[in-house]
C-alpha positions as CSV (number, residue, x, y, z in Angstrom):
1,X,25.7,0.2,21.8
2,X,25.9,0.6,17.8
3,X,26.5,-2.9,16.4
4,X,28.7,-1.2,13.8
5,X,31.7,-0.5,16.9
6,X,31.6,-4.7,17.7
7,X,32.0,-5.0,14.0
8,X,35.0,-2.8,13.5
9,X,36.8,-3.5,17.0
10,X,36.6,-7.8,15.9
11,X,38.0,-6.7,12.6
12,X,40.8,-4.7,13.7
13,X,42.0,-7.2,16.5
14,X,42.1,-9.5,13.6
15,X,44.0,-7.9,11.6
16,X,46.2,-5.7,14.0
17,X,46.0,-2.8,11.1
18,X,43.7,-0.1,11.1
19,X,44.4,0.9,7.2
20,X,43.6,-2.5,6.3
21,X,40.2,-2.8,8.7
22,X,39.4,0.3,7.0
23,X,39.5,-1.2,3.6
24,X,37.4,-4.0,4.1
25,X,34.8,-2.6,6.3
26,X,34.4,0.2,3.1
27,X,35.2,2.9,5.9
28,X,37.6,6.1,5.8
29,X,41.0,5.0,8.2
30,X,40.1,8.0,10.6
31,X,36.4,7.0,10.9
32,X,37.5,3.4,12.1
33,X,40.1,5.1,14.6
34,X,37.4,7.1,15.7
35,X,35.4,4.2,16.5
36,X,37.7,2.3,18.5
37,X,38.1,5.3,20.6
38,X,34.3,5.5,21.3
39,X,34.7,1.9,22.7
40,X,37.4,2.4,24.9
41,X,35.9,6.1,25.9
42,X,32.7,3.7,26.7
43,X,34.3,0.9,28.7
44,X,37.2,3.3,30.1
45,X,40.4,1.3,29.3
46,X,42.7,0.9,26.1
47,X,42.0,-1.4,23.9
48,X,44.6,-1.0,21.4
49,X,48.4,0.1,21.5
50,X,50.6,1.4,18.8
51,X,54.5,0.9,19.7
52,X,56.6,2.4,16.3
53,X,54.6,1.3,13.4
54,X,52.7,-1.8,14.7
55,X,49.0,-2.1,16.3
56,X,48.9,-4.4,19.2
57,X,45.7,-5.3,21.0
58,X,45.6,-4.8,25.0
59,X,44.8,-7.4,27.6
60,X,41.7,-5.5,27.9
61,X,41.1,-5.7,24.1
62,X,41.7,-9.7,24.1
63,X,39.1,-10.0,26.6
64,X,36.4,-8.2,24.2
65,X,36.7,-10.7,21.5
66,X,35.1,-13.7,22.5
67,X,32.4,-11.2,24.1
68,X,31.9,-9.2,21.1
69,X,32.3,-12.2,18.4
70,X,29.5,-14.2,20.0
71,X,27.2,-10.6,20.5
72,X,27.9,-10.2,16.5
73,X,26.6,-14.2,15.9
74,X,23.7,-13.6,18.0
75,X,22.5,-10.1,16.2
76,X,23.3,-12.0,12.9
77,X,20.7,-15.0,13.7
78,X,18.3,-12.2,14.8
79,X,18.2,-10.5,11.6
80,X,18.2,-13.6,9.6
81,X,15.1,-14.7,11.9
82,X,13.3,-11.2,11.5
83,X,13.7,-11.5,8.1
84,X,12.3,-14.3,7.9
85,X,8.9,-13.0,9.3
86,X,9.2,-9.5,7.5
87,X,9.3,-12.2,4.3
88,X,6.0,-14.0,5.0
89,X,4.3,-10.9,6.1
90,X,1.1,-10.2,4.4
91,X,0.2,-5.9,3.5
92,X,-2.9,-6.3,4.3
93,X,-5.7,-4.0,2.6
94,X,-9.4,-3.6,2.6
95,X,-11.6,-2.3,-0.3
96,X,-15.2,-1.6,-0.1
97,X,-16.0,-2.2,-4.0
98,X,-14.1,-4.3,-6.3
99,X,-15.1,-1.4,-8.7
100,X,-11.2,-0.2,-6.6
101,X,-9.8,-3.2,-7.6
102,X,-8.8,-1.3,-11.2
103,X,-7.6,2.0,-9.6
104,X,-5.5,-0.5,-7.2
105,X,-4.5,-3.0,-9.5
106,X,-2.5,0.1,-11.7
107,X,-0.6,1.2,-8.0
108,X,0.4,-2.3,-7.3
109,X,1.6,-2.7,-11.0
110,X,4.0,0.1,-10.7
111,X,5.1,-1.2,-7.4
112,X,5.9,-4.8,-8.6
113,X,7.9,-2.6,-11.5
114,X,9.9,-1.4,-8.6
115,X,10.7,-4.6,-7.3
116,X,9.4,-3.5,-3.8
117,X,5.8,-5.9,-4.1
118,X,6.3,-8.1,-1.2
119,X,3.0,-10.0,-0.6
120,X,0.2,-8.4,-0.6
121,X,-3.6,-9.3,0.6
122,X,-6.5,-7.3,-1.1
123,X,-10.3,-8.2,0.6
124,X,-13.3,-6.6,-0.8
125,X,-15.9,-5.9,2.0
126,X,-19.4,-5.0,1.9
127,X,-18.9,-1.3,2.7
128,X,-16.7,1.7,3.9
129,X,-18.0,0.3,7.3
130,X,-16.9,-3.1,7.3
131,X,-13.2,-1.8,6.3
132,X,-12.9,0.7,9.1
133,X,-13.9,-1.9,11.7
134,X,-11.1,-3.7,10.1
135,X,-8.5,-1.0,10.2
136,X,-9.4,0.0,13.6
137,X,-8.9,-4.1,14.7
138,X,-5.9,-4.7,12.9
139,X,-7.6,-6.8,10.4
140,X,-6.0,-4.4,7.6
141,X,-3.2,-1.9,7.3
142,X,-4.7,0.2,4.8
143,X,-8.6,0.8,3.7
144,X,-9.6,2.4,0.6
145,X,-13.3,3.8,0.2
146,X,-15.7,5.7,-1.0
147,X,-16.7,7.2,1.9
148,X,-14.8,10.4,3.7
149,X,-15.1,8.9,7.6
150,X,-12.8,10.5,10.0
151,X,-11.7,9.6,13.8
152,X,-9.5,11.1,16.7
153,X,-6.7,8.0,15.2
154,X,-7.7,8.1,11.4
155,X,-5.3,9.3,8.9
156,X,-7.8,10.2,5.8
157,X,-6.2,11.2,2.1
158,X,-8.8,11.7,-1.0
159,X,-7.0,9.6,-3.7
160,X,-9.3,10.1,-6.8
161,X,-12.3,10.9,-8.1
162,X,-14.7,9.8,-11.2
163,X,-16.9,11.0,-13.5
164,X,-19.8,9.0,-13.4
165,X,-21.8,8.5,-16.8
166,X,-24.8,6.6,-17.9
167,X,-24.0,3.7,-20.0
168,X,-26.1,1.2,-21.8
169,X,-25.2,-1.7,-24.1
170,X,-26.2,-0.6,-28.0
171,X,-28.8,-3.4,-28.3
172,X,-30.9,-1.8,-26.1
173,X,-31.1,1.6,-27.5
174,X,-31.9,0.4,-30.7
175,X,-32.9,3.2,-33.4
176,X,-34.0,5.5,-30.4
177,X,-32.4,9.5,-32.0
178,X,-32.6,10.8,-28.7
179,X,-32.0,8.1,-26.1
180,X,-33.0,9.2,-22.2
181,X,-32.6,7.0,-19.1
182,X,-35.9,7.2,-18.3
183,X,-37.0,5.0,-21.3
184,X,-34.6,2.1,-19.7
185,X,-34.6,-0.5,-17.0
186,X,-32.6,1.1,-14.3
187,X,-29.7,-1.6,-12.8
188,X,-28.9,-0.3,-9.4
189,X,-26.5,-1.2,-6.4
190,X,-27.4,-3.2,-3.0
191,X,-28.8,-0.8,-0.4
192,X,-26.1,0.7,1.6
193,X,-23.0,1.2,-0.5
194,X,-21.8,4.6,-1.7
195,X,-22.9,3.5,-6.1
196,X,-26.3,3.0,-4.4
197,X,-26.9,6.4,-2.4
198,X,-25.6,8.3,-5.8
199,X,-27.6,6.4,-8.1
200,X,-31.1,6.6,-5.8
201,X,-30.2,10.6,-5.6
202,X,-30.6,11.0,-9.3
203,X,-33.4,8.5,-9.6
204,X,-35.4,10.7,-7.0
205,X,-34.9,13.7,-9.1
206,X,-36.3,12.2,-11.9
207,X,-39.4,10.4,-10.4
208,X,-37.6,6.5,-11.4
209,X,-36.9,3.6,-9.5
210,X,-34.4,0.6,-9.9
211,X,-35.4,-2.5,-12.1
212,X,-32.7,-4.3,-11.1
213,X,-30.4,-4.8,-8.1
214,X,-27.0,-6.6,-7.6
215,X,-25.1,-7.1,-4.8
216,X,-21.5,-6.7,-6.5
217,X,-20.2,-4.2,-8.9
218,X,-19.2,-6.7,-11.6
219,X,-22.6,-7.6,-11.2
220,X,-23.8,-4.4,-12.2
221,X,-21.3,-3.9,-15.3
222,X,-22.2,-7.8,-16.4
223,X,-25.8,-7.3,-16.5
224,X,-25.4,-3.8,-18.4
225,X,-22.7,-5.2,-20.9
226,X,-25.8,-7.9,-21.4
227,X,-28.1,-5.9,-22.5
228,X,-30.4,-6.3,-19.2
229,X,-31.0,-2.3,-18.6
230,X,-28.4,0.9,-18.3
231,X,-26.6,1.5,-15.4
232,X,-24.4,4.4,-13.6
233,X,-20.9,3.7,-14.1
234,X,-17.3,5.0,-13.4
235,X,-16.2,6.4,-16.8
236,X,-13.2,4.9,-16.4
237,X,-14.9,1.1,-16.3
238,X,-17.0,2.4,-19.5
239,X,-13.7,3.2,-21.5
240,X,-12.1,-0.4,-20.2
241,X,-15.4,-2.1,-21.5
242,X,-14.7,-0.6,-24.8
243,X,-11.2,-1.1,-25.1
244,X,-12.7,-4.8,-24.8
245,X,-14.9,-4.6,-28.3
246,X,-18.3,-3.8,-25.9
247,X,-20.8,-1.8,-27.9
248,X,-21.6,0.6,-25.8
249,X,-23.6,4.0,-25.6
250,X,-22.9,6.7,-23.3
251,X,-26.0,8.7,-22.5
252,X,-25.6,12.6,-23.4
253,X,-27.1,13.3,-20.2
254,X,-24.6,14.3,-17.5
255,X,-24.8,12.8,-13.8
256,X,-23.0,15.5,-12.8
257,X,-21.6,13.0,-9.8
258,X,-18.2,12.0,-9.4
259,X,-17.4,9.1,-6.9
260,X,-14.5,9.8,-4.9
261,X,-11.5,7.7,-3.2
262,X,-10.1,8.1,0.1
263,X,-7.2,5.9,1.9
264,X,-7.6,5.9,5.4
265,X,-4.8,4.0,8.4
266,X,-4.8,4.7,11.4
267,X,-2.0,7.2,13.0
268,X,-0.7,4.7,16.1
269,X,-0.5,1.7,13.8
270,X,3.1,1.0,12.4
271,X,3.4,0.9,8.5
272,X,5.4,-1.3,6.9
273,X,7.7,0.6,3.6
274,X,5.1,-1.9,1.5
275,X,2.4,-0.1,2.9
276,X,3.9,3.3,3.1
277,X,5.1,2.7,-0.9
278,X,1.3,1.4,-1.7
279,X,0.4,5.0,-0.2
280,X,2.6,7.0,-1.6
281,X,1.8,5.6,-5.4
282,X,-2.0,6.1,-4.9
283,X,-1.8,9.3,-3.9
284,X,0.4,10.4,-6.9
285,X,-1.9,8.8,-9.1
């Protein structure tokens, strides 16, 4: 039964005027009459009489109030009480680079713009691996990585992609004319993530191996910004570190790789309008 017709039947016993029931519940006169006839179509009996001008309420109509009031107090402590929970509840999302911690940091700007934030938990993992296992165990709600993985219950949207360029810090090229990366210590990624498997591609082309390796992606960017050797990087983290007053140089030599950006949740697991927002804003961006 629609909570709505408990609402407008206590309200009209109360006041014995369906204008005036109308008024305060916000609803057109004929909507509320039409109401009231649902309930008594439902329960089969007249609820309410009009003799001349006046409204009276039926034996049958007393007998709902009590009924109905305490049904309206009970729904009223269950919403409060879901609230409650819908309040604390994390949106919970799994990253497999923190290098997606400044495409994800811009989408949860605009959402906290909207007023429509609630809490959210971010958790970088070690790979596009590690966050499926969580979105298929309920760890996360959404994943976002670099891999494209699919499954019979995976929902997989691309949401960007990256030039990735060359980069090494300005004290370390020197007075070189014609800078090349093969002239420079190469800082690579762990084995396994997607940064890695790029980078070792072009390094096999050219006959090179890594000097360095790091585990995390700031890692990578710290130890370049240092001076320590040249690294592949998102362009968009090169143009950030500028912003910041690094010297920089960006090698004329194009990767010709892009890293990409999918979002993946699974297709039987309820999103929250959080979560669906979240998804919405990175795929626009």
């Amino acid at each position: 039964m629609d909570i709505r017709l408990l609402k407008t039947f206590c309200v009209v016993a109360k006041l014995e005027n369906i204008t005036q029931a109308a008024e305060l519940l916000n609803f057109t006169q004929p909507t509320v009459s039409a109401q009231i006839r649902t309930l008594e179509e439902q329960f089969g009996v007249q609820l309410f009489e009009r003799i001349g001008k006046k409204l009276y309420i039926t034996d049958a109509g007393k007998y709902l109030i009590d009924p109905f009031e305490e049904i309206l107090k009970i729904y009223g402590e269950a919403v409060t009480g879901i609230n409650y929970f819908s309040e604390k509840q994390y949106t919970r999302i799994g990253i497999s680079s923190s290098y997606i911690n400044n495409f994800l940091s811009s989408a949860l700007l605009q959402l906290q713009a909207k007023g429509s934030a609630g809490k959210i938990n971010v958790e970088i993992c070690l790979n596009s691996s590690c966050v499926l296992d969580g979105v298929n165990s309920n760890k996360y709600d959404i994943g976002i990585v670099h891999d494209f993985l699919s499954g019979k219950y995976l929902d997989t949207v691309i949401i960007n992609t990256e030039e990735l360029v060359w980069v090494g810090h300005q004290n370390i090229i020197k007075d070189k004319v014609c800078p090349r990366i093969d002239d420079y210590p190469i800082i690579n990624f762990r084995q396994g993530c997607t940064f890695r498997m790029l980078c070792d591609t072009l390094l096999q082309k050219r006959g090179l191996n890594s000097t360095f390796e790091y585990s995390d992606f700031d890692a990578v960017k710290n130890a370049m910004t240092g001076g320590l050797g040249i690294a592949l990087l998102p362009r968009s983290v090169v143009e950030n570190l500028a912003k910041e007053n690094a010297k920089l140089y960006i090698f004329n030599e194009l990767s010709n790789l892009e890293i990409p950006l999918f979002a993946i949740t699974r297709k039987d697991k309820y999103l929250s309008v959080t979560a669906q927002s979240i998804l919405e804003i990175l795929q626009e961006k």
